[in-house]
N, C-alpha and C positions, 0 to 999 in steps of 0.2 A: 671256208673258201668256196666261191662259188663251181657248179662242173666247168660251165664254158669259160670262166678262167681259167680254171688247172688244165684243161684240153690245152688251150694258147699255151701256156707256159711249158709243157709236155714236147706240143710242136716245134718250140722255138727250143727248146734244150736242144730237141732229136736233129733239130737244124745245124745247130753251131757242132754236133757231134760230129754228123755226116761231112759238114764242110771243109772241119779240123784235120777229119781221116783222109779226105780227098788230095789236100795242100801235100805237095811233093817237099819231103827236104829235101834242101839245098847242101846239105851236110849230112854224108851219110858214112859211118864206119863201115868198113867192108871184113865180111868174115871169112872164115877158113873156106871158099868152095873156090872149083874149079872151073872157066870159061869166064875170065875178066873181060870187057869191052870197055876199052880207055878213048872209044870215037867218040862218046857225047859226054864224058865225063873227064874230068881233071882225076888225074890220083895223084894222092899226096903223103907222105910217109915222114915221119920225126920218131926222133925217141924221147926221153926223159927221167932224167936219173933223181930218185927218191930214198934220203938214206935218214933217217936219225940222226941225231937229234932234233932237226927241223926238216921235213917232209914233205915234199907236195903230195897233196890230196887231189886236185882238181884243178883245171884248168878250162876257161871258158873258149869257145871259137864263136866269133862275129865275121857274119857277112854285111855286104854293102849291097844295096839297090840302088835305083836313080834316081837322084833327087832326095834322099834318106838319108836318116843317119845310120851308124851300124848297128844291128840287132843281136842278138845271141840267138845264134843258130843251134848250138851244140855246148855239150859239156864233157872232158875227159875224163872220167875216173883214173886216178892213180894210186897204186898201192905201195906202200913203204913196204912189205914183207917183201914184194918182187926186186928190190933194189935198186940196182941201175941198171941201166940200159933198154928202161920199157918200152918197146915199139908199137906204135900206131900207124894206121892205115885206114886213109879216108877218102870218101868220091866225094868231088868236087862240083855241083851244076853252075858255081860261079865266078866267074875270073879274078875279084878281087876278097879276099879275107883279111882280118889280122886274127892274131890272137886278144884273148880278152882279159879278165880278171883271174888271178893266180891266187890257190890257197894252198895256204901250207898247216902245219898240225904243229906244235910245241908245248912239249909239256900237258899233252891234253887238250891242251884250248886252243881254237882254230886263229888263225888269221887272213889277210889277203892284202894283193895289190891295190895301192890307190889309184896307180893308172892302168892303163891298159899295153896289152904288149904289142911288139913288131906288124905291120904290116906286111902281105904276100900275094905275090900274082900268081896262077896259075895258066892252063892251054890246058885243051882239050887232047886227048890224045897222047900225053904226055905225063911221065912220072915225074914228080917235084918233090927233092928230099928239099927238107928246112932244117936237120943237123939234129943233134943232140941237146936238150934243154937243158942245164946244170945249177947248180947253186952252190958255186964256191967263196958264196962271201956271205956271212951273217952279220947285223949289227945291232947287239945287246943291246938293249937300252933299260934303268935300272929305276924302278920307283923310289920315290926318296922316301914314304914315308914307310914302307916297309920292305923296301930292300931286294923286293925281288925282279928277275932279270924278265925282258919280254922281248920279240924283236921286234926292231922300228923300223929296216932298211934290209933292205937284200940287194944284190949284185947278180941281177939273172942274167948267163950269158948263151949261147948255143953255140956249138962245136961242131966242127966233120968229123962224125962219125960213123960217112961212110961203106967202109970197108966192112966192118960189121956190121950194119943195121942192114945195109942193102944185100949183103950175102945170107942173113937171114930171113928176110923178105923174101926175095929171090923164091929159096929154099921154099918156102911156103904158098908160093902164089908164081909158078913158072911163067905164067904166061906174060909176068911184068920184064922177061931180062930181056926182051928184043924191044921192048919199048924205049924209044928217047928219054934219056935223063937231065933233069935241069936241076942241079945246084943252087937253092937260092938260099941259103943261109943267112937269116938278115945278121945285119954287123953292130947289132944292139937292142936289146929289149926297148929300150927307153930312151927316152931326150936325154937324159940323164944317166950317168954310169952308177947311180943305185936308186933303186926304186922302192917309196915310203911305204909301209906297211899298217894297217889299222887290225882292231880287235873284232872278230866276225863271231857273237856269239850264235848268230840263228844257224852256221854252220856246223857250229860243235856237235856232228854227229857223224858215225863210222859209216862209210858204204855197209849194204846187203851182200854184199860177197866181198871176201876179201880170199880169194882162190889164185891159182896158180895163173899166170899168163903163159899160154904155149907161144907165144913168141920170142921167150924173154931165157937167157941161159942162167945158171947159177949166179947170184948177188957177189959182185966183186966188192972187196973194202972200199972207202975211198975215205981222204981225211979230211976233214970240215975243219973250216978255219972262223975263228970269232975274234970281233973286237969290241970288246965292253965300252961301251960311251954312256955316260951320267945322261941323262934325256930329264929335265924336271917336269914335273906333274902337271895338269892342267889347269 
């Protein structure tokens, strides 16, 4: 390779690096410090409950620009060891979000959402709970030539939850409790009241941390409910 090639191609790396680190997200998780400022930011708070046998892993956030489609801004990590009721806390620089693609863990092997989830507005200045993320419907679906179970469908819905999520927020980040509160809880993941699932193998792999979340209290039970359906092969 020639030098004043590799110089060009040196430059234009150092370029896209410098440019990349400059670009502000639009989505930013907020950590445990003190002195919030919710004047040029949206905050926005959810939880999400992850229990065995089928688990959420991850969850995408998509913003919208003008004239765009939505992008993937962000990704949540969630931990199955933390249970339910895992709370998140996120600054917003944009007024419209949804959530994105859903993965879950079974058996080992990852899966996810074929569509995408709920849409959500937010306001500057203002905290915006979106409820509690749940998954109290699984739907088995069984190979026929070897018999074993996968999921095909899930039933993701969000709940007020709150009296807890926000009194433990609170707890942790004071400066949110005199802030206006907007409930937007959307009233459905999806067009549809259960949403198709596919096999994700490039995900089949565990976060780098799987540690404790301090915002999150002891794992409560909860009971998962399944419904076996025949699904034939492809």
């Amino acid at each position: 390779m020639k030098p004043r090639f590799l110089n060009y191609l040196l430059a234009f790396i150092l370029a896209v690096l410098v440019n990349t680190g400059c670009t502000p997200s639009q989505v930013r998780q907020v950590s445990i410090t003190p002195g919030l400022s919710g004047d040029e930011f949206a905050l926005v708070a959810f939880s999400i409950d992850s229990t065995q046998p089928v688990a959420f892993r991850s969850l995408e956030i998509m913003t919208f620009s003008s004239g765009n489609r939505p992008r993937r801004a962000g990704e949540v990590s969630i931990h199955p060891i933390n249970g339910t009721g895992q709370l998140f806390f996120y600054e917003f620089s944009v007024e419209t979000a949804r959530f994105g693609v859903a993965r879950f863990e079974y058996e080992g092997d990852f899966w996810e959402s074929v569509d995408p989830g709920p849409e959500f507005s937010v306001k500057p200045g203002t905290l915006t709970y979106l409820g509690r993320i749940q998954l109290p419907l699984v739907q088995l679906g069984t190979f026929a030539d070897s018999g074993r179970d996968f999921p095909a469908s899930a039933r993701i819905v969000m709940t007020d939850a709150s009296e807890d999520d926000l009194q433990r927020l609170r707890a942790h980040f004071p400066s949110t409790r005199n802030m206006p509160l907007n409930k937007a809880i959307p009233v459905t993941w999806a067009d549809s009241e259960k949403v198709s699932l596919r096999y994700a193998p490039i995900r089949n792999v565990r976060p780098k941390k799987e540690g404790p979340d301090p915002l999150h209290d002891p794992p409560i039970p909860t009971e998962e409910i399944f419904e076996p359906t025949e699904i034939p092969p492809d």
